[in-house]
N, CA and C of each residue as an Amber inpcrd file, in Angstrom:
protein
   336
 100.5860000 103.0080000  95.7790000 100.7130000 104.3960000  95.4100000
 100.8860000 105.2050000  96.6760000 101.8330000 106.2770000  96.6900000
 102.0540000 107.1660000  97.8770000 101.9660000 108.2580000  97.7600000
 100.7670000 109.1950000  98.0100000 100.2650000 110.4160000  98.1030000
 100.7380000 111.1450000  98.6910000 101.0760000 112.3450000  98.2720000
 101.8140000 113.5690000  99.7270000 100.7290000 114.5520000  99.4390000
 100.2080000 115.5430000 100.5530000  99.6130000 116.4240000 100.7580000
  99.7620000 117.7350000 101.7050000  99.5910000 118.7930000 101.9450000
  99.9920000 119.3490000 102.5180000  98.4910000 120.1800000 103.4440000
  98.7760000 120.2060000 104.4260000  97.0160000 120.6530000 105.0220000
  97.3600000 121.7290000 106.5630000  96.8820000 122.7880000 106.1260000
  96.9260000 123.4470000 107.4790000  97.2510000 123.2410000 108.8810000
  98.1740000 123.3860000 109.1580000  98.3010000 122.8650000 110.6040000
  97.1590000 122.8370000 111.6260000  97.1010000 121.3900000 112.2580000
  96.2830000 121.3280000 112.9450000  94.4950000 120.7600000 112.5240000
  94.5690000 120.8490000 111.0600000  93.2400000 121.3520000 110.5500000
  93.1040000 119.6490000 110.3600000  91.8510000 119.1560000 111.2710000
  91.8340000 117.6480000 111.1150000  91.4630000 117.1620000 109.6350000
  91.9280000 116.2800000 109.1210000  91.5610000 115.7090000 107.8460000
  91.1110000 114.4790000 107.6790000  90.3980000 113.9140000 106.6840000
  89.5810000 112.3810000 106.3500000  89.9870000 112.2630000 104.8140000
  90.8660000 111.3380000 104.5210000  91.2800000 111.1090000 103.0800000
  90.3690000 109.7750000 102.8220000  89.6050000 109.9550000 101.3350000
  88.6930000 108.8540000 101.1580000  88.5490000 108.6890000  99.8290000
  88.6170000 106.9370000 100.1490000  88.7930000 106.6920000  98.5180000
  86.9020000 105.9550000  97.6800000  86.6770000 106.2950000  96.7830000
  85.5540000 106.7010000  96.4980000  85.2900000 104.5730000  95.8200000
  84.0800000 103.9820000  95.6810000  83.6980000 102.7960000  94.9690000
  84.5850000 101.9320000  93.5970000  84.8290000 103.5210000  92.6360000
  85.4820000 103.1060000  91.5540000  84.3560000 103.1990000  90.2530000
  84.4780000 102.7350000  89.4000000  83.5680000 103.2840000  87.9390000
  82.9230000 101.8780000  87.5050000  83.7440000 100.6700000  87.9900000
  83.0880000  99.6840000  87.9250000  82.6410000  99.1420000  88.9810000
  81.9440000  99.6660000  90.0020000  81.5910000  99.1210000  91.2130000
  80.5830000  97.6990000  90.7910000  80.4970000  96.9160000  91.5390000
  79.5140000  95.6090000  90.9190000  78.6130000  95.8980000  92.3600000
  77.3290000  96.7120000  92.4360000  76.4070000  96.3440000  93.6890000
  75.8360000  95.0120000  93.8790000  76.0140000  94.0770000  92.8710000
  75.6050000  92.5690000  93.2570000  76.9940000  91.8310000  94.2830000
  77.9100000  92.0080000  93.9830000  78.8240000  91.5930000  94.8760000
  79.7020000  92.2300000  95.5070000  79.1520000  93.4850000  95.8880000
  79.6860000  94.6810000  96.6250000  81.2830000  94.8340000  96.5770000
  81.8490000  94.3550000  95.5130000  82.7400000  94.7580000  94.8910000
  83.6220000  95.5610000  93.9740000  84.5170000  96.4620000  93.8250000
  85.3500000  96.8620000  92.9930000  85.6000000  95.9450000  91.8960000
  85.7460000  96.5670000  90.6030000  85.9020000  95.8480000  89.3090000
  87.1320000  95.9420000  88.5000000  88.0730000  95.2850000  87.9140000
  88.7630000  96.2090000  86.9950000  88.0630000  95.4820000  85.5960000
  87.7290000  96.3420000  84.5990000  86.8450000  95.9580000  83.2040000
  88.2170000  95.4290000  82.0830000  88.1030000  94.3950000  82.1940000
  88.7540000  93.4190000  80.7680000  88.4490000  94.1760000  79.8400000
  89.2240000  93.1870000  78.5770000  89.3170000  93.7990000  77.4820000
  87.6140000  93.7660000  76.3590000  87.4620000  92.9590000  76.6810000
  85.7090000  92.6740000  76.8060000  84.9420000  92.9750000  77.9100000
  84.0200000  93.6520000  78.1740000  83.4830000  94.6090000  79.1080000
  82.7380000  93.4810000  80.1200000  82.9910000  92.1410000  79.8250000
  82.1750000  91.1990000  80.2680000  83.5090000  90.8320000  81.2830000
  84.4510000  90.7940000  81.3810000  85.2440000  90.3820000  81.6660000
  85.5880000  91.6330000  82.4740000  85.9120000  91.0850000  84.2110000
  86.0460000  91.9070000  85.2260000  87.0920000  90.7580000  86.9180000
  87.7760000  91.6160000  86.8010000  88.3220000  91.1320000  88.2010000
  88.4640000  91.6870000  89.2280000  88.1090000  90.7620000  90.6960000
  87.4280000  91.8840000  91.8740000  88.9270000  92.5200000  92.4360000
  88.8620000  93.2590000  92.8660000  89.7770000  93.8510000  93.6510000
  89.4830000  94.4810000  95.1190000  90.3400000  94.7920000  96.2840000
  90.4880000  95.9480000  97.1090000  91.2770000  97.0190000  97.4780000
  90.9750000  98.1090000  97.7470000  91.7770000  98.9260000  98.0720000
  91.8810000  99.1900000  99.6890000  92.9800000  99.7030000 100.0590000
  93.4100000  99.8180000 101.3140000  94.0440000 101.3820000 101.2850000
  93.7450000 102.0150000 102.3950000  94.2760000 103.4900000 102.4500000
  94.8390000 103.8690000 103.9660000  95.9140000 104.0180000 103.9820000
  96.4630000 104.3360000 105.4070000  97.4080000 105.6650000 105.2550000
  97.1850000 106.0400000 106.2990000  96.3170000 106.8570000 106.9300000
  95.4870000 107.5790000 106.4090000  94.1550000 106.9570000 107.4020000
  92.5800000 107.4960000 106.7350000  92.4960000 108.4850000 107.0920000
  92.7340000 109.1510000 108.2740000  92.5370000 110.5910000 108.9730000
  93.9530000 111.0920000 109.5070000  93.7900000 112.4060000 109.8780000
  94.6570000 112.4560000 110.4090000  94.7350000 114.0740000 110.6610000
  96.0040000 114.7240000 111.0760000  95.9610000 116.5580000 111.2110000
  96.9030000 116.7300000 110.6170000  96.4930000 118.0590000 109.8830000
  97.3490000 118.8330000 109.0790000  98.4330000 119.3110000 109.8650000
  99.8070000 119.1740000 108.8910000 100.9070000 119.7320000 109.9290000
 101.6880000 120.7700000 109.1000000 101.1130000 121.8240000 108.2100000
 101.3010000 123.2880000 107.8180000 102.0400000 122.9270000 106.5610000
 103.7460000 123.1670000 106.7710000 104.4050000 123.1670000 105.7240000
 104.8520000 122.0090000 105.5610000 105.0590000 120.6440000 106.5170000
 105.4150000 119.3850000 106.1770000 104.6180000 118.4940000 105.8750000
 104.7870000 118.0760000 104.6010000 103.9350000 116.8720000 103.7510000
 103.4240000 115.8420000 105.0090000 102.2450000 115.4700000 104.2250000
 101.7300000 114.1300000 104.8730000 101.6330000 112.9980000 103.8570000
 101.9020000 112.1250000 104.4770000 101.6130000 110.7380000 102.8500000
 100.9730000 109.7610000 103.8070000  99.7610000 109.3580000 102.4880000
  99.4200000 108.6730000 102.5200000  99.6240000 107.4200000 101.5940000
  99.1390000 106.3710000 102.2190000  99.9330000 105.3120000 100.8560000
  98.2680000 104.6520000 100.1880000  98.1480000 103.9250000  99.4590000
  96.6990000 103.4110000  98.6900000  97.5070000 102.1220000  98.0810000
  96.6310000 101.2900000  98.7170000  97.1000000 100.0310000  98.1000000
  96.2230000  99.5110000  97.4390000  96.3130000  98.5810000  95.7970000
  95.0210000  97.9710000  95.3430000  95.3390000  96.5090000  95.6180000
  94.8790000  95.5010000  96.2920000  94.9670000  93.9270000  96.3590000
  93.8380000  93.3150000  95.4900000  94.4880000  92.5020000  94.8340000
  93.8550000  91.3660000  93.6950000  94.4050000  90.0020000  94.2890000
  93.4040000  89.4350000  95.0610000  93.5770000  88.0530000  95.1720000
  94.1120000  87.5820000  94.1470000  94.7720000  86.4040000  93.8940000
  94.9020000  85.5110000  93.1290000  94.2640000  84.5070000  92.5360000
  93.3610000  84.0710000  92.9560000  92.3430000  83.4740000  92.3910000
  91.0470000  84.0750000  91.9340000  91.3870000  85.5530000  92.1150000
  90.3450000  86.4100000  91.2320000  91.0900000  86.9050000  89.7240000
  92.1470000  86.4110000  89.7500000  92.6420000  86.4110000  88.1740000
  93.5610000  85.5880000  87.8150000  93.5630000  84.5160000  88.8210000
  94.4470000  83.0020000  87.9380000  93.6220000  82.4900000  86.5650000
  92.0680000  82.7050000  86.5740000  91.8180000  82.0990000  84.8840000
  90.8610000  83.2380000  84.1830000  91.4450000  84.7280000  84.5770000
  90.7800000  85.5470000  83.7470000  91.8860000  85.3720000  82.6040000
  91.0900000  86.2250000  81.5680000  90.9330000  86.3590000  80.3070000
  92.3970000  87.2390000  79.9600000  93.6130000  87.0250000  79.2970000
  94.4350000  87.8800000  78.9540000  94.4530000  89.4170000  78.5690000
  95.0850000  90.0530000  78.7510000  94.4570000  91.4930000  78.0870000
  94.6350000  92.6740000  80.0960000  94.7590000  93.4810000  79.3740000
  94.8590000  94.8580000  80.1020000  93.2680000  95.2920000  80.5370000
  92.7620000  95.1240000  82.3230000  92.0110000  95.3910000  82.9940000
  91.7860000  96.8340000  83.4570000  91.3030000  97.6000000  83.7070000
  91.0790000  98.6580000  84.3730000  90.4960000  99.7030000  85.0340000
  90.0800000 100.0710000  85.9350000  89.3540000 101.0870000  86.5750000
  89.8560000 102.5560000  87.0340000  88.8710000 103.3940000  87.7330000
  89.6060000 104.4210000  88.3810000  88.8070000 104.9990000  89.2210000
  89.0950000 105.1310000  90.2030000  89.0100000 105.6220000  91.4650000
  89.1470000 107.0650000  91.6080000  87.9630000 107.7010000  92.5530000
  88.0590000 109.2390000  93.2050000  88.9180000 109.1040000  94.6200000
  90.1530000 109.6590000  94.7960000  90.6930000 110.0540000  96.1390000
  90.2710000 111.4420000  96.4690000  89.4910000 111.7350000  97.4190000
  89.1710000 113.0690000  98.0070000  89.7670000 112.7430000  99.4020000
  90.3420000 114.4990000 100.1940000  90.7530000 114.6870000 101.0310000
  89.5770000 115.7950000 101.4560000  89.2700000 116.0730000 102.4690000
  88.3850000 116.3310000 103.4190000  88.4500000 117.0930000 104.9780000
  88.3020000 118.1860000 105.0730000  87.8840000 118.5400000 106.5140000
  87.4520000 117.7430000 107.2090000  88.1140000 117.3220000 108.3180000
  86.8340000 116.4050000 108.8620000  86.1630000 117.2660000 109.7610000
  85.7630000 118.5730000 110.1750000  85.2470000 118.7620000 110.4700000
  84.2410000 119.3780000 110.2640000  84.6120000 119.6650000 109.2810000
  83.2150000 120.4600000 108.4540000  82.7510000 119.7770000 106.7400000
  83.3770000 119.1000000 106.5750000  83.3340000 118.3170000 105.4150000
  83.4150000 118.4860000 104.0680000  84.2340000 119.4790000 104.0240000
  84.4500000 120.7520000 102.7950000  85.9170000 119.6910000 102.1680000
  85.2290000 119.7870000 100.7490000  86.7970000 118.9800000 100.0530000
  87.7600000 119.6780000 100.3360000  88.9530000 119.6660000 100.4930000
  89.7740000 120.0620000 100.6680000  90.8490000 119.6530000  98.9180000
  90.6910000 118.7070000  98.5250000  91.5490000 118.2470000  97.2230000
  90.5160000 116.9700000  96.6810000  90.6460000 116.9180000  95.5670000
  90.3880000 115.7930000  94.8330000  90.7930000 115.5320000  93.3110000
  90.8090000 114.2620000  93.2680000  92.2240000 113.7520000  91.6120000
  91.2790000 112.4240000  91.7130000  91.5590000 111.9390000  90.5290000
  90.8950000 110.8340000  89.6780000  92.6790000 109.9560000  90.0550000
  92.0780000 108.4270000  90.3130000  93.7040000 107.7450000  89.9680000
  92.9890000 106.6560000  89.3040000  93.7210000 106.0130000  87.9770000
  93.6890000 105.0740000  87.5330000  94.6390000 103.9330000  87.8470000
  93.5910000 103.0640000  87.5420000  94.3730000 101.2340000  87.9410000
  94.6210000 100.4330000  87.0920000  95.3220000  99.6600000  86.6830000
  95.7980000  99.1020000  85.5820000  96.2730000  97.6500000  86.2130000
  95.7380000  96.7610000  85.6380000  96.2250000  95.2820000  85.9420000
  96.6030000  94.6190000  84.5500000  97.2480000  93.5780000  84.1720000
  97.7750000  93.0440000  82.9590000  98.0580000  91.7520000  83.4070000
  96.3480000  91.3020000  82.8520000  96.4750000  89.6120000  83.3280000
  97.4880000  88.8580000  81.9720000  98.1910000  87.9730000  82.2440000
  99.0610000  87.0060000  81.8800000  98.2910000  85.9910000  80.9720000
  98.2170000  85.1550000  79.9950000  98.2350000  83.9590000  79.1300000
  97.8600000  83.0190000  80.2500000  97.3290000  82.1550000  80.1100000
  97.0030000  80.7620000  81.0520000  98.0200000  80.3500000  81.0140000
């Protein structure tokens, strides 16, 4: 996914992506929830550029990547997985939100 934002020139920023709704604190993992709530596959997310300065009227993008190993869903369960994630953008210097949006994730594990 590739985010554009627009932030005051100059005005340093911290874009941060939040645990997710199925966080698992036993295996300090991200979840996406199967079609049976028992049923979960781990995932990560990746966010580049994490910080950075506002440059007024020209967009900034950021990109958000979600990675699902493959052997965290070669023998899950068929059926449509999913979570969603808080992206907040941030002052970094004073720590005042600056923006925040909900993004949802969607995986669609395959038949064995």
């Amino acid at each position: 996914l590739t985010v554009q934002f627009r932030c005051t020139r100059t005005t340093p920023y911290r874009f941060e992506v939040d645990a997710g709704r199925h966080f698992d604190t036993g295996t300090a993992s991200r979840q996406l929830r199967g079609p049976d709530d028992d049923d979960a596959i781990a995932y990560s997310l990746e966010l580049a550029p994490g910080t950075g300065e506002g440059r007024g009227s020209q967009p900034v993008t950021a990109t958000v990547t979600a990675i699902v190993r493959h052997a965290d869903y070669e023998h899950a369960d068929p059926g449509a997985y999913a979570d969603v994630v808080g992206l907040t953008l941030r002052d970094a210097r004073s720590g005042k939100v600056l923006a925040h949006e909900e993004l949802p994730l969607r995986l669609v594990a395959p038949g064995h």
